[in-house]
mmCIF file of the N, C-alpha and C atoms, coordinates in Angstrom:
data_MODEL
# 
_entry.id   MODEL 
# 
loop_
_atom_site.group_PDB 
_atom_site.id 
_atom_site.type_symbol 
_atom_site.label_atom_id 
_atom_site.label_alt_id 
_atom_site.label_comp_id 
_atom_site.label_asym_id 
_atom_site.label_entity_id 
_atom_site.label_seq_id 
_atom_site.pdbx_PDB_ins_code 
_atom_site.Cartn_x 
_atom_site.Cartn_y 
_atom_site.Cartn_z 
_atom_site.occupancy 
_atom_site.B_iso_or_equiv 
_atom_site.pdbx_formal_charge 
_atom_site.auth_seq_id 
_atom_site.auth_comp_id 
_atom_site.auth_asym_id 
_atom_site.auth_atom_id 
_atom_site.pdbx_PDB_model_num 
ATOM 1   N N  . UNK A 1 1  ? 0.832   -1.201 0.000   1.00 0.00 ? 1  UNK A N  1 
ATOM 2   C CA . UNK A 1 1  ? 0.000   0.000  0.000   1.00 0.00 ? 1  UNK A CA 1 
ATOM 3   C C  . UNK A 1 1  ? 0.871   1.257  0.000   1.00 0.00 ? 1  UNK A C  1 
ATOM 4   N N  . UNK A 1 2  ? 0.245   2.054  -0.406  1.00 0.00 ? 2  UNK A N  1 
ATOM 5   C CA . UNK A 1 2  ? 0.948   3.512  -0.392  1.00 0.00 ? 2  UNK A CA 1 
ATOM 6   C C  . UNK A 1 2  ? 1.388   4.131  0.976   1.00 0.00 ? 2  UNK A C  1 
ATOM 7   N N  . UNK A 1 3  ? 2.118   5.430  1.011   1.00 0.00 ? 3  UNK A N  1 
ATOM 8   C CA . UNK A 1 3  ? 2.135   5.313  2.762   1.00 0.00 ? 3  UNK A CA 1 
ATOM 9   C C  . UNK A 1 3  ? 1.187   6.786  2.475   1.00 0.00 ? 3  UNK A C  1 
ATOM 10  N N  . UNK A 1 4  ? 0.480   7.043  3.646   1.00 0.00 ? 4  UNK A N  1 
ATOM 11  C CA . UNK A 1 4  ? -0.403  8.367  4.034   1.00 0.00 ? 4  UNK A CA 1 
ATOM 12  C C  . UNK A 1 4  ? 0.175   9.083  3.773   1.00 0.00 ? 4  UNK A C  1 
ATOM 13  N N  . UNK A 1 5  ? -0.304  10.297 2.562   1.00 0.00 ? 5  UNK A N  1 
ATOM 14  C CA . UNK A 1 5  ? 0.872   11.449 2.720   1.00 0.00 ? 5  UNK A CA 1 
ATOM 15  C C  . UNK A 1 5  ? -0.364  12.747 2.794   1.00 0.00 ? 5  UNK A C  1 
ATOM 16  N N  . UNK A 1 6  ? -1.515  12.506 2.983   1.00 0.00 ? 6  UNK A N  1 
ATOM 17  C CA . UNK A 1 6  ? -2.700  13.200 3.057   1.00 0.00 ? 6  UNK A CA 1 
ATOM 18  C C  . UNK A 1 6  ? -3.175  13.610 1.956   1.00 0.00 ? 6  UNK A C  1 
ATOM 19  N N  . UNK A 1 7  ? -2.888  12.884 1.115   1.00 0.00 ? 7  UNK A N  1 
ATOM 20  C CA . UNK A 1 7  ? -3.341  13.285 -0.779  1.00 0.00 ? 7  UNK A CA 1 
ATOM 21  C C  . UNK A 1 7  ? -5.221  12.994 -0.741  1.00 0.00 ? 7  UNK A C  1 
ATOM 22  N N  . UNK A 1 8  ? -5.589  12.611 -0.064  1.00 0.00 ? 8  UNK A N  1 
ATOM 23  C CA . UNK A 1 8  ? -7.147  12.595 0.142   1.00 0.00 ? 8  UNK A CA 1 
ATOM 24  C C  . UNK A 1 8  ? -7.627  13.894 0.146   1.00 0.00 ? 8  UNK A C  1 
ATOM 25  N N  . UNK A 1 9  ? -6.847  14.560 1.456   1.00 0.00 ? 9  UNK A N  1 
ATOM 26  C CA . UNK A 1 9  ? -7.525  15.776 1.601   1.00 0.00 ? 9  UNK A CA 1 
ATOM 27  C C  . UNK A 1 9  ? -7.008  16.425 0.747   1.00 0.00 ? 9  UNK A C  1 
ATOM 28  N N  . UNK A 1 10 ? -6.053  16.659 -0.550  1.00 0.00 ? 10 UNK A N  1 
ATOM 29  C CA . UNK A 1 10 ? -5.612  17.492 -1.476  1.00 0.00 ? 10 UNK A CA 1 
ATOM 30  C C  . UNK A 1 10 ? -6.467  17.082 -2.525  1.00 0.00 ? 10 UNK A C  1 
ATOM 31  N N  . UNK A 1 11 ? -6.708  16.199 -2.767  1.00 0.00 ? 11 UNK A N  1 
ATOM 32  C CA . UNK A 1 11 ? -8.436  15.706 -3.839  1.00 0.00 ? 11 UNK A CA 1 
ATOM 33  C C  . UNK A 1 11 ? -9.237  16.246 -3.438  1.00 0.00 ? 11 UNK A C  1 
ATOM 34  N N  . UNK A 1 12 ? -9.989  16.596 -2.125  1.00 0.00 ? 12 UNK A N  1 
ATOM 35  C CA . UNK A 1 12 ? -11.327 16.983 -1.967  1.00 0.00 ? 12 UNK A CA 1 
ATOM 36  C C  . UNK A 1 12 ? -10.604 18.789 -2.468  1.00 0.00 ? 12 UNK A C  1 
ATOM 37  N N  . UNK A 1 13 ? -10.146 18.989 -1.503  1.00 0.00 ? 13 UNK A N  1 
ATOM 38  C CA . UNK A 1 13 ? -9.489  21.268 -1.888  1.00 0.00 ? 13 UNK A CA 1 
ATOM 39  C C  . UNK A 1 13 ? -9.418  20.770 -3.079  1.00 0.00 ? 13 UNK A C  1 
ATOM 40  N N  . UNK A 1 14 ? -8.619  20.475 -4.062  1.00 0.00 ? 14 UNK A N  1 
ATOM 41  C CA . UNK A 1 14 ? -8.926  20.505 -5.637  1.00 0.00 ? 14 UNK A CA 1 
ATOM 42  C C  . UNK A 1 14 ? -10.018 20.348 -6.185  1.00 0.00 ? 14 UNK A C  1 
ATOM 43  N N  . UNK A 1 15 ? -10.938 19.349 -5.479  1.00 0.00 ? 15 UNK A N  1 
ATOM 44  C CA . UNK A 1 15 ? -12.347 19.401 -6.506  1.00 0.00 ? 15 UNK A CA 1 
ATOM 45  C C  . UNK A 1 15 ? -13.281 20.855 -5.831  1.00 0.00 ? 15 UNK A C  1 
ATOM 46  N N  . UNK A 1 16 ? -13.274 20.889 -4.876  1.00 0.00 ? 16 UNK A N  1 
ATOM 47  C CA . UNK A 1 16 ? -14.003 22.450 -4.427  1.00 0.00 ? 16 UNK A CA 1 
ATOM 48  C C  . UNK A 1 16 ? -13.504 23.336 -4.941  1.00 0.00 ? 16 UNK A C  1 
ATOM 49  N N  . UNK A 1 17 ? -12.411 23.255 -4.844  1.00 0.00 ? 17 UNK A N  1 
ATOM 50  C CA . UNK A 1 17 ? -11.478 24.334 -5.927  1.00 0.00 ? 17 UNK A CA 1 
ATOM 51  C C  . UNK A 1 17 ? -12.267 24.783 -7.790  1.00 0.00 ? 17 UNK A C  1 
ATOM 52  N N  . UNK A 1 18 ? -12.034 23.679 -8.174  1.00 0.00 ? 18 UNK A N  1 
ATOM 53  C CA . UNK A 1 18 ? -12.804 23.368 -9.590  1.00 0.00 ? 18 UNK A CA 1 
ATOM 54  C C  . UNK A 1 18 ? -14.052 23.703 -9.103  1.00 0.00 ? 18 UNK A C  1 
ATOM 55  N N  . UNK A 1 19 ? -15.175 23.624 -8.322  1.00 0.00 ? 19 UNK A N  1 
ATOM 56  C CA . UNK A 1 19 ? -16.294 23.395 -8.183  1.00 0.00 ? 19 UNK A CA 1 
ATOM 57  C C  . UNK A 1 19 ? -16.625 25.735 -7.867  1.00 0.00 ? 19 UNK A C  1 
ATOM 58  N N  . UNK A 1 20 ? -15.668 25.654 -6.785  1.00 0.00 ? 20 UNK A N  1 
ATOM 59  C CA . UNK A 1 20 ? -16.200 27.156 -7.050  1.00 0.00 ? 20 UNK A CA 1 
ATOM 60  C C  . UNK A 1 20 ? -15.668 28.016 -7.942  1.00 0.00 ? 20 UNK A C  1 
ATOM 61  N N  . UNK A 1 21 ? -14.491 27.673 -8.987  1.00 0.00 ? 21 UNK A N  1 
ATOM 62  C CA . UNK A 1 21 ? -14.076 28.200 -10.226 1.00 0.00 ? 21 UNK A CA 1 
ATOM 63  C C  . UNK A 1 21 ? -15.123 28.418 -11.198 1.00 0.00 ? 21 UNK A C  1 
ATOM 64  N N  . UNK A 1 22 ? -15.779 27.533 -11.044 1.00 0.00 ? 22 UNK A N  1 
ATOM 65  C CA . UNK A 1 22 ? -16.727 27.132 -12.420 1.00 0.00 ? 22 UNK A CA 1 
ATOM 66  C C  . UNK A 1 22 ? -18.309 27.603 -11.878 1.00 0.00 ? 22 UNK A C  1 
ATOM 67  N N  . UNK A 1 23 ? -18.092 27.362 -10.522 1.00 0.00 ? 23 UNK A N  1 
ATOM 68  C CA . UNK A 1 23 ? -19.777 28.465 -10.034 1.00 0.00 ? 23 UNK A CA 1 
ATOM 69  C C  . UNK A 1 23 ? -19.412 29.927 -10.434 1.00 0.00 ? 23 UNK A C  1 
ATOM 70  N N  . UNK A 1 24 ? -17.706 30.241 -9.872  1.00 0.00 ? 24 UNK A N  1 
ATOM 71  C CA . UNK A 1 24 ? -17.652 31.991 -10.109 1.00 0.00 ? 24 UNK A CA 1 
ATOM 72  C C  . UNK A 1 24 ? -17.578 32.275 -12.080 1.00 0.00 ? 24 UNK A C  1 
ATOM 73  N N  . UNK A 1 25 ? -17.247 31.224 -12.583 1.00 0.00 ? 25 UNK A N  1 
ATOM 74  C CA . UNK A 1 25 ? -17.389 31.510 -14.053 1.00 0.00 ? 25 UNK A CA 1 
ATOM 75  C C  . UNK A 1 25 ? -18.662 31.893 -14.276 1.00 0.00 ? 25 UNK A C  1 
ATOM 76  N N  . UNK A 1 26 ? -19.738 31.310 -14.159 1.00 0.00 ? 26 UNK A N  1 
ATOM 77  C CA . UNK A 1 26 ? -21.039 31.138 -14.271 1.00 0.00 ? 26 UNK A CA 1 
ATOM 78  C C  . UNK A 1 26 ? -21.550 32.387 -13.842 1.00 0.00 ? 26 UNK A C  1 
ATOM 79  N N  . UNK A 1 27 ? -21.240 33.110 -12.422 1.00 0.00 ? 27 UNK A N  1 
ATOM 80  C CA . UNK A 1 27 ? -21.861 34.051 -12.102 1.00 0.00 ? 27 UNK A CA 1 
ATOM 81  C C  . UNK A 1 27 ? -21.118 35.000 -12.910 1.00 0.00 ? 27 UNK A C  1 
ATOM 82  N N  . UNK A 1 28 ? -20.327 35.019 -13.233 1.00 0.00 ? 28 UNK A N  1 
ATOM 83  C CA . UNK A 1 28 ? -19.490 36.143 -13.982 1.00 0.00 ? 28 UNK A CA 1 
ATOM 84  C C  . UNK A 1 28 ? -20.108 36.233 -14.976 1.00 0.00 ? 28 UNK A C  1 
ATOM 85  N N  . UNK A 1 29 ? -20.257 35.080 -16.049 1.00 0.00 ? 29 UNK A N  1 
ATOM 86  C CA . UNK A 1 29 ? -21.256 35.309 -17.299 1.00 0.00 ? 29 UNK A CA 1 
ATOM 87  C C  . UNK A 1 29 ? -22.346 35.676 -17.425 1.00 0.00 ? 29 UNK A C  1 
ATOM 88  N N  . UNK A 1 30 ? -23.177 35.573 -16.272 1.00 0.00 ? 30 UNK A N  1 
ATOM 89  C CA . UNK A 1 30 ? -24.606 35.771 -16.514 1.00 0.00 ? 30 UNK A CA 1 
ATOM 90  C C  . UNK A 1 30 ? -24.655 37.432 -15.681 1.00 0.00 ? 30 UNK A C  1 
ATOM 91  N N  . UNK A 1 31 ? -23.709 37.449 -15.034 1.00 0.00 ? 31 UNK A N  1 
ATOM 92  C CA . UNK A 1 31 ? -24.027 39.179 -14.785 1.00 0.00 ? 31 UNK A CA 1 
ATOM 93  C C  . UNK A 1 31 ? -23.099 40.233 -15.783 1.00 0.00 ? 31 UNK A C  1 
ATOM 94  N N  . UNK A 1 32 ? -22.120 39.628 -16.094 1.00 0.00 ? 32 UNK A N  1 
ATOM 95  C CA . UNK A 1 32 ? -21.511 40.520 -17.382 1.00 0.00 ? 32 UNK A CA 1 
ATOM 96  C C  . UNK A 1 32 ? -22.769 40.375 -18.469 1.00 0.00 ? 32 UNK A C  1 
ATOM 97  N N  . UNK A 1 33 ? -23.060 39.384 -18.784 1.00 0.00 ? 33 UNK A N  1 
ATOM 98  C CA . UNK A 1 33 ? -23.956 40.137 -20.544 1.00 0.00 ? 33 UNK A CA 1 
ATOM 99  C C  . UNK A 1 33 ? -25.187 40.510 -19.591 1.00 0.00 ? 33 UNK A C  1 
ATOM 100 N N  . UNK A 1 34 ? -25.600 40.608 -18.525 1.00 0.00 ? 34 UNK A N  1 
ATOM 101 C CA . UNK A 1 34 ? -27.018 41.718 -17.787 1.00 0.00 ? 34 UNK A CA 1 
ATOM 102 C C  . UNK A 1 34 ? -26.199 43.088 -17.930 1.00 0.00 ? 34 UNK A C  1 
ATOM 103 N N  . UNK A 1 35 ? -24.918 43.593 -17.627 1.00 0.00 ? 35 UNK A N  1 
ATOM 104 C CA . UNK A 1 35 ? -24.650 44.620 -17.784 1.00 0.00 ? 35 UNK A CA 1 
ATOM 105 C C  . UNK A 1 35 ? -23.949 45.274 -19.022 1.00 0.00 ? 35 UNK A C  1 
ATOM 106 N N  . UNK A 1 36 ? -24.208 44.503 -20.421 1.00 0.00 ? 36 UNK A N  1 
ATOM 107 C CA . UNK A 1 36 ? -23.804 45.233 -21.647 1.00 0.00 ? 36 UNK A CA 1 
ATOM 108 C C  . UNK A 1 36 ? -25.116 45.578 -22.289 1.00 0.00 ? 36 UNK A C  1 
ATOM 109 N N  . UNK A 1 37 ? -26.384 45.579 -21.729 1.00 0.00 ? 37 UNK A N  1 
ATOM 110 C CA . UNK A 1 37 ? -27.432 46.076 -22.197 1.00 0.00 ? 37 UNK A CA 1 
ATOM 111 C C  . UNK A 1 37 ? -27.778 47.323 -21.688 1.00 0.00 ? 37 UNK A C  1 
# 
């Protein structure tokens, strides 16, 4: 087996990571084209 080097908890911070990148993309797009009208 591998030895513990805490790479579990560096998978979960990377996927939240990705997860609120891509929520703040989202909010970014939908309030940038509300404010080019």
């Amino acid at each position: 087996t591998l030895a513990h080097t805490g790479a579990d908890g560096t998978l979960a911070a990377a996927f939240a990571g990705a997860a609120s990148l891509a929520g703040g993309a989202a909010l970014y797009r939908r309030f940038r084209a509300g404010a080019t009208r």
